[in-house]
C-alpha angles and dihedrals in degrees: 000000000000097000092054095053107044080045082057099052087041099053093049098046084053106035078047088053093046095048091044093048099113096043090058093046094061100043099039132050108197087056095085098099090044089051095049092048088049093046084067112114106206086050091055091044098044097044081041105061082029091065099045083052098050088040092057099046087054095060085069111029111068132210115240108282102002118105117277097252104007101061095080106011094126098033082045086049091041089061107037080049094045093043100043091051086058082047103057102030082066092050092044086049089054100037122087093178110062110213118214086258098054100048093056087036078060086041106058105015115026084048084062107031104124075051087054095041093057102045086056095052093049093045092052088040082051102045093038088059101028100037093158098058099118093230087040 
């Protein structure tokens, strides 16, 4: 579906913003209003659970011509990945009691998360230019 995929190229150019966010800040100047509208909460939260949705969705539903599973596997990954670390590090932020899976989810993936954010960028900007490569 068409929806799916251009949902798909939309929630990891902004999850990978928002994760980027800092990174941004300090290299450029003109970043600061961006960076202000991204720290929201509700914004990270709400574009967080949005693109795990939308990448799992995309794990079933298929873009025209491309294999059932296999069209958007890494764009569909990059998503649920991206979206479940702003999910968590909210969590994280408003949880005094670490869980177990919280703790290895900090661990992995909070650690990393300017890394995560990139390749996120980079996988919505190739799969919004090159849509019939069969891994993206």
């Amino acid at each position: 579906m068409v929806q799916i995929y251009l949902l798909v190229i939309l929630c990891n150019l902004f999850v990978g913003l928002i994760l980027t966010k800092d990174f941004f800040n300090s290299k450029f100047e003109n970043f600061t209003l961006m960076n202000q509208l991204l720290s929201s909460e509700i914004m990270q939260v709400t574009v967080g659970c949005i693109s795990t949705i939308v990448g799992l969705l995309a794990l079933f539903l298929r873009y025209t011509g491309n294999l059932i599973v296999l069209g958007d596997l890494i764009p569909a990954l990059s998503a649920i990945i991206a979206g479940m670390t702003l999910f968590v590090e909210y969590i994280a932020q408003e949880e005094n009691n670490d869980s177990s899976f919280i703790k290895f989810f900090k661990k992995t993936f909070l650690k990393n998360r300017v890394i995560i954010g990139f390749i996120s960028i980079t996988v919505g900007i190739i799969h919004f230019v090159a849509p019939s490569i069969e891994l993206l």
